[in-house]
C-alpha angles and dihedrals in degrees: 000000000000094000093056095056091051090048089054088045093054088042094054090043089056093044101061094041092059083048104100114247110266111257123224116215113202109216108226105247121248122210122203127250089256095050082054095054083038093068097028085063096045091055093039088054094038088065090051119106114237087246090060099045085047090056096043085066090062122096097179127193106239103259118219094249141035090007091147091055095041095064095058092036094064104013086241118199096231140305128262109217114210128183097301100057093067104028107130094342121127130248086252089047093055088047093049094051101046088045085054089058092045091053096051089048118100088204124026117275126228098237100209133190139183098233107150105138128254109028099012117056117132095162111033089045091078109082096217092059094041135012093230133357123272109272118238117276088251095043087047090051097052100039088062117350127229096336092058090046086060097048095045086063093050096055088049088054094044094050101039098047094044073059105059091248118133108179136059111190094212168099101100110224094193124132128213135167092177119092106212090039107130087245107049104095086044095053124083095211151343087218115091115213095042089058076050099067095034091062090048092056104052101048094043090052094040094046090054084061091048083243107155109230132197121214106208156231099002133213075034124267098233112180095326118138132258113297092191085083103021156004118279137213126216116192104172134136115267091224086059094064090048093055105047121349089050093052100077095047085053090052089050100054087048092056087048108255105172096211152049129210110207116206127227093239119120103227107189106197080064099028127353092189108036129064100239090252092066091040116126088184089048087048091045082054096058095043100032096034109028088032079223106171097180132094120292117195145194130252124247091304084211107069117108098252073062101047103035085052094053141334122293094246095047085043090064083046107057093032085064089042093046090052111265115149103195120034108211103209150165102200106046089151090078097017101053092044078055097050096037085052086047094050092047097038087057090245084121121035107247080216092063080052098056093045094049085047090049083056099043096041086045087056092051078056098052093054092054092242099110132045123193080204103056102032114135124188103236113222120255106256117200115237108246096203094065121094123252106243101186133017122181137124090265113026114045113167134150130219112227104220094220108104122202135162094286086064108238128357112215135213135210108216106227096218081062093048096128085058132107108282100233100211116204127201114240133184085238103037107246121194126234129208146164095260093050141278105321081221083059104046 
C-alpha cells in the first residue's frame, strides 16, 4: 500500500516536471484619450516661457487703444468686449476687430462677452448686430416658457460665435428673493429647481455650439449689495448656501460648464477676511467640496470691493495665490509685471501656474478653437510703428512706444539677430534675446 502511494507520488512528480513552465504574457498597456491630451499639454506647457504661462492667466478687458499690440505684448488669455466695443460698428467691423486680435495671439484668446439678456446686453444692444436687445431671463421665460428659454440661448450661440466671439459669461446662477437687491433683474428665479433647470438649459444648449459659459457669481450673490462700489458682506448661514445658492453651480457643473466666475462679497460663514475672490477657503470649496476641475476665475479686479481691499497690484497677486486660474482685469499693464515678480521670486509656485494654464488651455480645447496637433508658434514680427532707438553695426534695439510702470520694454529686430544684445534694467527683469523680448513675443 505504501508502495503505491509512492509510486503515485514519483509518477506525479515526473509529470509536472516534464509540464512546460507557465508563461506569463504582459498586456501592453492602453492610455485614454485624455491621458494622451494630459501629457501633450504638459509638454506643451513645459516648453512655454514663464512669460508666456503668466499671460495665458489674464482675461483682460479690451482696452480703447493698442489692443493689437497688447495682446503680444503680455500673451494675454483673451479679451472681454463690453458696450463700447460694438456701439455703432458693423457686424463686419466687429469681425474685423476680433480677427485682428486673433491674428496678433500666439495662441489663440478666449473673446468673452456679458450677454446675459435684460440689463446686460453689450452686444445685442447694438441694432446692427440685433434687431432688438435679449430680453431678460425672466422676460424670456414668461413670453414663451421653457421652449423659448432654449431658443434664446441658441440665438445667443448663433450671434456671438458668426462674431468671432467664444465665450458668454453667463448664465447667472444667483438667487433673490428681494426686489430692489442689486442682482434681481439680473436673476432668472428664487425658486430653486427652476434655477435649476434654467441653468441646465443654457450650458447644454451653448456647449452644443461650442459656446464657452460662466456660471456666476459663485459662492451666490443672494440679496448683497452692489461690489462694483463697494465691498459687500454676506452673514448668512452656511447651511443656507447648501440648500438653495450652491445648487445651481452644482447643476452647472453637472451640464458641463468649463468655468466659474467668483464674486467680490465677503461672505463670513466661508471667510470672514477675505472677499470671496481672494479666498483661498471659497476656492478650496469649489475644488475639495464641488470636485470642480475647470477654470475659476475672478471678477472684473478692479472693481471698488477689490481696490478698496487692497491695491490693484497686490490684488493680482493674491487672486493667483488664493487659486484663480484666469485674472479678469482692467489694468494688466501693472497687474501681469506683480504676478510675473511673484511667480519668479517663489512667492507663487510656478507649478500652480502650470496647473491654472492646463485648465485654461483644456478649455481652449474644448471650444474647438485650439489643437495641440496643429499648433503652430507664430514668429515674432517687429512693430513697424515703433521707432528705431539705436542703430549701429553692432547694437541694434528698439524702443516699444507703450509705456507702463517698469519704464520702456525693448525689442531685438530678427533680421538684426547676429547683433549686440542691448540688455535694459527693468523693475521686473525681461530677457532679451536675438529673437525679441521674450514679454513681446
Amino acid at each position: 500500500m505504501v508502495f503505491v502511494m509512492t509510486a503515485c507520488a514519483e509518477n506525479s512528480s515526473q509529470s509536472e516536471k516534464s509540464q512546460p513552465a507557465e508563461q506569463t504574457t504582459v498586456q501592453p498597456t492602453t492610455m485614454s484619450a485624455e491621458e494622451i491630451n494630459d501629457r501633450k499639454l504638459d509638454k506643451f506647457i513645459s516648453d512655454m516661457t514663464l512669460e508666456e504661462k503668466v499671460g495665458q492667466m489674464f482675461f483682460v478687458r479690451c482696452p480703447d487703444e493698442d489692443a493689437v499690440q497688447q495682446v503680444s505684448e503680455y500673451n494675454i488669455g483673451g479679451y472681454i468686449l463690453f458696450g463700447r466695443d460694438f456701439d455703432g460698428k458693423t457686424k463686419d467691423e466687429v469681425v474685423d476687430d476680433i480677427h485682428s486680435y486673433q491674428n496678433e495671439a500666439d495662441i489663440p484668446l478666449l473673446i468673452g462677452v456679458d450677454e446675459e439678456g435684460g440689463t446686460v446686453v453689450r452686444v445685442s444692444s447694438n441694432p446692427n448686430l440685433r434687431e432688438t436687445p435679449f430680453l431678460s431671463p425672466k422676460d424670456t421665460y414668461a413670453d414663451g416658457g421653457w421652449d423659448a428659454v432654449k431658443q434664446d440661448a441658441e440665438e445667443k450661440a448663433d450671434l456671438l460665435l458668426s462674431l468671432g466671439i467664444n465665450v458668454n459669461l453667463a448664465p447667472v446662477c444667483d438667487m433673490t428673493s428681494d426686489e430692489y437687491g442689486f442682482m434681481y433683474d439680473r436673476s432668472f428665479s428664487s425658486d430653486v429647481d427652476m434655477e435649476n433647470r434654467y441653468v441646465r438649459t443654457v450650458v447644454e444648449t451653448s456647449k452644443s455650439k461650442k459656446l464657452g459659459t460662466v456660471l456666476k457669481h459663485f459662492p451666490g450673490y443672494g440679496n448683497n449689495s452692489d461690489t462694483h462700489t463697494g465691498i459687500a458682506y454676506d452673514d448668512r448661514d452656511y447651511s443656507e448656501f447648501e440648500n438653495t445658492d450652491f445648487k445651481p453651480f452644482y447643476q452647472g457643473i453637472e451640464s458641463g460648464a468649463d468655468c466659474i466666475l467668483v464674486s467680490h462679497n465677503i461672505v463670513n460663514c466661508m471667510d470672514s477676511e477675505y472677499p470671496a475672490s481672494l479666498s483661498q477657503k471659497v476656492h478650496d470649496i469649489l475644488r475639495n467640496e464641488f470636485k470642480f476641475d475647470g477654470v475659476i476665475m475672478t471678477d472684473d479686479l478692479i472693481m471698488d470691493a477689490i481696490t478698496d481691499f487692497t491695491g490693484d497690484e497686490a490684488a493680482a497677486v493674491t487672486a493667483a495665490k488664493c487659486g484663480n486660474d484666469l485674472l479678469c482685469c482692467s489694468s494688466v499693464n501693472t497687474q501681469y509685471p506683480a504676478v510675473l515678480e511673484a511667480v519668479q521670486n517663489g512667492e507663487i509656485p510656478e507649478a500652480q501656474v502650470d496647473a491654472s494654464v492646463k485648465r485654461i488651455l483644456k478649455w481652449k480645447q474644448n471650444l474647438g478653437i485650439f489643437s495641440i496637433d496643429t499648433y503652430q508658434k507664430k514668429s515674432n514680427q517687429p512693430n513697424q510703428r515703433i521707432p528705431l532707438e539705436v542703430r549701429s553695426e553692432k547694437l541694434i534695439a528698439v524702443r516699444c512706444g507703450r509705456e507702463d510702470s517698469l519704464n520702456r520694454l525693448y525689442h531685438i529686430l530678427p533680421e538684426y539677430a547676429t547683433a549686440k544684445i542691448l540688455t535694459v534694467k527693468h523693475k521686473t527683469p525681461r530677457r532679451l534675446s536675438s529673437s525679441g523680448c521674450s514679454v513681446c513675443k
